[in-house]
N, C-alpha and C positions, 0 to 999 in steps of 0.2 A: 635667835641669833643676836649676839651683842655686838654692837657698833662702836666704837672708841671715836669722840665726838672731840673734836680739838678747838678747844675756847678760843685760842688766840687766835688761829685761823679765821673761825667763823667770826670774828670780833672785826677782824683786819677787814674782810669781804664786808662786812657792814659799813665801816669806814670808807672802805675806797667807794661804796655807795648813795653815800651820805652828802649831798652838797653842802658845803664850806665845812667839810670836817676837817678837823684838824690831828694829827697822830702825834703825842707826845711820849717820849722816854725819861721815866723819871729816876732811870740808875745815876752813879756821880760821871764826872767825866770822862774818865779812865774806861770806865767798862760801855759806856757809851760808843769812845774812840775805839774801843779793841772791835768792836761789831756793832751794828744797830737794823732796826730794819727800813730803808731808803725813804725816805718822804718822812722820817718821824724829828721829830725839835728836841733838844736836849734840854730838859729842867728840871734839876732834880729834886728830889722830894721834898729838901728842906727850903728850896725857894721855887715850891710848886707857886704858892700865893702872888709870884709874882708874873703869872702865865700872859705875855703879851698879846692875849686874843680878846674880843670880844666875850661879855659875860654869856649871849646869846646863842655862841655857838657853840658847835657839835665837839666835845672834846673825850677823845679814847685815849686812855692810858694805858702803860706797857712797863714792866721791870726785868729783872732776874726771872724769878719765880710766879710773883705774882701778890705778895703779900703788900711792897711798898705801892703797887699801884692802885692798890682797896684802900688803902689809908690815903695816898692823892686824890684819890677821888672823892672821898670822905671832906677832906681838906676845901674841895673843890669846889664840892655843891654845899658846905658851911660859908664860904665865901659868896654864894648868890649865883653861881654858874647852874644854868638849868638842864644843860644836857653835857652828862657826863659817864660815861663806861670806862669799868678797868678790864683789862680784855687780858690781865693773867701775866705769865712768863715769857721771856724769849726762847727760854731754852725751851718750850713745847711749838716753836715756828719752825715751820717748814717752808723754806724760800729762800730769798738773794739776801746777803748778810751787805752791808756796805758801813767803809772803813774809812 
C-alpha cells in the first residue's frame, strides 16, 4: 500500500517541536498577505540574508511550491546558519491559512 507523505506537514510538526524554532515564509509580500501559515515571519528570498534570528537557531522555510525555499535555505546555511530546513510548498498544507 502506498502512503502519500506530505513534506510540509511533516516539516511544520517538526517545527512546532523544535524549541526556539522559528517558521519563515520566504514568498514576496503580496502572496504572503493573500495567505500564510500562522506563527510563520515574512522574508523574502531576496532578503533571506537579512533573517533577524540568531545564527544558532532552528530555521524552516516555506514558499509557493517549494523551489524558493531550497535556494533560502541554501542561502542560509552559506551564510553560517546551522540548523536549517525547506519544508517545500504551501499549496501541499493542510491547515488554518491566516491573512
Amino acid at each position: 500500500m502506498f502512503l502519500f507523505r506530505n513534506r510540509m506537514n511533516e516539516g511544520l510538526q517538526e517545527f512546532r517541536n523544535t524549541k526556539g524554532a522559528v517558521l519563515v515564509d520566504v514568498r514576496e509580500p503580496a502572496e504572503y498577505h493573500s495567505g500564510h501559515i500562522p506563527g510563520a515571519m515574512n522574508i523574502p528570498l531576496g532578503n533571506i540574508q537579512q533573517l533577524p534570528v540568531e545564527k544558532s537557531s532552528p530555521v524552516f522555510v516555506y514558499c509557493l511550491r517549494g523551489s524558493r525555499s531550497r535556494r533560502a535555505a541554501s542561502v542560509l546555511k552559506q551564510a553560517g546558519f546551522e540548523k536549517v530546513k525547506s519544508i517545500g510548498g504551501i499549496t501541499s498544507y493542510r491547515g488554518p491559512i491566516e491573512k
